[in-house]
C-alpha positions in Angstrom: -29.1 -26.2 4.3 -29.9 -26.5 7.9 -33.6 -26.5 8.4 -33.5 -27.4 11.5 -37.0 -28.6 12.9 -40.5 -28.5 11.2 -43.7 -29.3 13.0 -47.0 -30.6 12.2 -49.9 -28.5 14.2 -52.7 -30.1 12.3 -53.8 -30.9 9.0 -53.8 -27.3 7.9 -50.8 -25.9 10.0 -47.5 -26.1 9.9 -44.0 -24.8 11.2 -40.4 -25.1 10.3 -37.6 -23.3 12.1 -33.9 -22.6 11.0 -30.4 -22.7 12.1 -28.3 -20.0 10.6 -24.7 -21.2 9.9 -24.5 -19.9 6.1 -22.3 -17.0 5.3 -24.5 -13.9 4.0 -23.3 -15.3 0.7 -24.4 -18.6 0.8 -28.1 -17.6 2.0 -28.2 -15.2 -1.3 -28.4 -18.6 -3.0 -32.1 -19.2 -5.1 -33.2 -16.3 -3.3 -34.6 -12.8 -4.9 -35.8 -10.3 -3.0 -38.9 -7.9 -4.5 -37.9 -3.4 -4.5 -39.8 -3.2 -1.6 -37.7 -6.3 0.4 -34.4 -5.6 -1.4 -35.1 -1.5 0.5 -35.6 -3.4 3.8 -32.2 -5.4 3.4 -30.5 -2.4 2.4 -31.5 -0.9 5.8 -30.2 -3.6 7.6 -26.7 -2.7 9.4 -26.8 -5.9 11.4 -25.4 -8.8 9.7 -27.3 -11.0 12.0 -30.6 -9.2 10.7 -29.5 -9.6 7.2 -28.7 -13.6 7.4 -31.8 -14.0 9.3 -33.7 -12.0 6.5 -33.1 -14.2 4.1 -32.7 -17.6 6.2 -36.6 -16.7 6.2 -36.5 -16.8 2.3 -35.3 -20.2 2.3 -37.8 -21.3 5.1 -40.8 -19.7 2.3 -39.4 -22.1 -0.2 -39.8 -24.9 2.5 -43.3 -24.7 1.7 -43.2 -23.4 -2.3 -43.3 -20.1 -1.8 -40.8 -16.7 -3.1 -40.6 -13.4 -1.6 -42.6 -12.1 -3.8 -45.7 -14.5 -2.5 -44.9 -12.4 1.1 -46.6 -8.9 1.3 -47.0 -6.5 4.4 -49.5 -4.4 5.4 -49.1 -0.4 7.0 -48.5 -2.2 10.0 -45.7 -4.4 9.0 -47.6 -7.4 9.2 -46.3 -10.2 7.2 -49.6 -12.2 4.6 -49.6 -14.3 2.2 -51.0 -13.2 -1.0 -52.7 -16.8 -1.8 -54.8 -16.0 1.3 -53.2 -18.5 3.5 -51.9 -16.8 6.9 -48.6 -16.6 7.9 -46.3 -15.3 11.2 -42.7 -15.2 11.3 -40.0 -14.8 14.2 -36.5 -14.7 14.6 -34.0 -14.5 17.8 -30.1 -14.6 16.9 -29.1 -17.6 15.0 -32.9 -19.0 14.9 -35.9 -18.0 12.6 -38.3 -19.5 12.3 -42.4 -19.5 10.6 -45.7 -20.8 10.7 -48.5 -20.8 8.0 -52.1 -22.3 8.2 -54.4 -22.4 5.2 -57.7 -22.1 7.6 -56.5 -19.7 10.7 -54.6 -16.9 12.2 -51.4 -18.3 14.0 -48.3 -16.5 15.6 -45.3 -17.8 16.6 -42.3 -16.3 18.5 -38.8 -17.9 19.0 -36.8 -16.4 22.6 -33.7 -17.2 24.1 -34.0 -17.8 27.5 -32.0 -15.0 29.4 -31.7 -13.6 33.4 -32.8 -10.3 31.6 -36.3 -11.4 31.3 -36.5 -11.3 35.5 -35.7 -7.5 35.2 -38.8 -6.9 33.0 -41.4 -9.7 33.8 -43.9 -7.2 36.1 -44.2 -5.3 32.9 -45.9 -8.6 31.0 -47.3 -10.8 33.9 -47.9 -11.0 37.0 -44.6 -11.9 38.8 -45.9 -13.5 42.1 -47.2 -16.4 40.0 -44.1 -17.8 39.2 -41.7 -17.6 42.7 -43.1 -21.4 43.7 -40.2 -22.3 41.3 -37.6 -24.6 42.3 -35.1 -22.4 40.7 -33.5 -19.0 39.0 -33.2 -21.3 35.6 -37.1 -22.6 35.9 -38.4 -18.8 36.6 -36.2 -18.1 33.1 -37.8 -20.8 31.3 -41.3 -19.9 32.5 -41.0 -16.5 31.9 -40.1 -17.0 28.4 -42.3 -19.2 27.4 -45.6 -16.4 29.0 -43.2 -13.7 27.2 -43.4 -15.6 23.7 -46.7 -16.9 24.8 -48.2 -13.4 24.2 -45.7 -11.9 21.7 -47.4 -14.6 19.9 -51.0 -13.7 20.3 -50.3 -10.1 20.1 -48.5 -10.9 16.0 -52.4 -13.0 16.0 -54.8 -10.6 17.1 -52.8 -7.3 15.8 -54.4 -4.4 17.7 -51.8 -2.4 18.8 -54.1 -0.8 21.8 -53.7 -4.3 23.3 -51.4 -4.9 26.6 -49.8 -8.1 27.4 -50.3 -7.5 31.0 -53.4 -6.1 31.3 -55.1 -7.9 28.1 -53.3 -11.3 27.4 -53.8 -14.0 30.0 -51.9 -16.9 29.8 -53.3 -20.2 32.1 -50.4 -21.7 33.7 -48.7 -24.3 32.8 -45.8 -27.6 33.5 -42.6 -27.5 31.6 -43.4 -31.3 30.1 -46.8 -30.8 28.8 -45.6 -28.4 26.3 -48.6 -26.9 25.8 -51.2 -24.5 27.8 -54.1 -22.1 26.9 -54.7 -18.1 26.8 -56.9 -15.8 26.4 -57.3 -12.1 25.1 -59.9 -9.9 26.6 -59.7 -6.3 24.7 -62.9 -3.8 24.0 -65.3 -6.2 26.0 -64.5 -9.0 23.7 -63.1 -12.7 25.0 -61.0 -14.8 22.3 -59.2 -18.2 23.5 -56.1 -19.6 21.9 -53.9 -22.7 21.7 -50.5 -21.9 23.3 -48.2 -25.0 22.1 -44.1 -24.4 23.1 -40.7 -26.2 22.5 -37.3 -25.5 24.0 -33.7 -26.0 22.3 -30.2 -24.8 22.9 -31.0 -22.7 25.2 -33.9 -21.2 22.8 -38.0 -21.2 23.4 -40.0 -21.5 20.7 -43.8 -20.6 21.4 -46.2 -20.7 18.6 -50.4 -20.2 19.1 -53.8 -20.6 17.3 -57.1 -20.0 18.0 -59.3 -22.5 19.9 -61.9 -23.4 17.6 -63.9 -25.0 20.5 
């Protein structure tokens, strides 16, 4: 089965992302979906969304749990019915999940395409980013702000919030992996943990909340 990375935040958080290669078939094995999930399946034309539905299955398992352990709420919200919290993404071939027994976390996988130049002055502020040696870094850096706040937006899951006018992301150099953000909705101020990894072509951003 190819699990292909898992991660260590801390002592309480963890991620693990997947590779889908499996036929639909395959990916059916050890896996049983609850009415409501088996409905969701059903609805699913894409075969893509299908294997990547239950790739997500097998992730669960990774860390002991069944479908039936993953409920959603009217907004389509993915939690864990032990309590512990959960976020899960998926982008093509890759899906991937996070889940921390003490805090909210959100986690996004991208793959890095031109398209995102097209649509970056709806999310962030565009200027920032056209010191950039290159077409390729702006990509890069745009999809790592882009998962960046997809990921705090699955965190803080207020759907009046705007990732260009709410989410501010501090920038950031490609080898440090990691930067900082913060959401500033209603008059309230909430700072996150912004960690990021990049792979075939892929971006994987995932975030927490900074408990300092």
């Amino acid at each position: 089965m190819p699990l292909y990375k898992t991660i260590t935040v801390n002592e309480e958080t963890s991620l693990a992302i997947w590779k889908v290669q499996e036929t639909e078939e395959n990916l059916w094995l050890g896996v049983t979906l609850t009415p409501y999930c088996q409905n969701r399946f059903n609805g699913m034309k894409s075969e893509l969304h299908r294997k990547a539905f239950l790739s997500i299955r097998h992730l669960l398992a990774n860390y002991g749990y069944t479908d039936a352990d993953l409920i959603y709420d009217e907004n389509g919200k993915p939690h864990l019915k032990d309590g512990n919290f959960i976020s899960i993404t998926h982008s093509h071939n890759f899906t991937g999940i996070i889940i921390s027994s003490t805090e909210h976390v959100g986690i996004d996988i991208e793959m890095q395409r031109d398209k995102i130049l097209r649509i970056a002055h709806k999310f962030t502020p565009f200027e920032e980013y056209r010191t950039l040696a290159n077409t390729a870094a702006v990509v890069r850096k745009l999809t790592i702000v882009w998962g960046a706040k997809e990921s705090l937006y699955k965190i803080y899951g207020h759907r009046g919030v705007s990732f260009l006018h709410h989410i501010n992301v501090q920038d950031f150099k490609f080898d440090t992996n990691n930067t900082t953000a913060q959401i500033i909705f209603q008059g309230n101020l909430s700072n996150y943990k912004i960690r990021f990894l990049e792979f075939e072509q892929f971006t994987c951003v995932y975030a927490t909340r900074d408990k300092e």
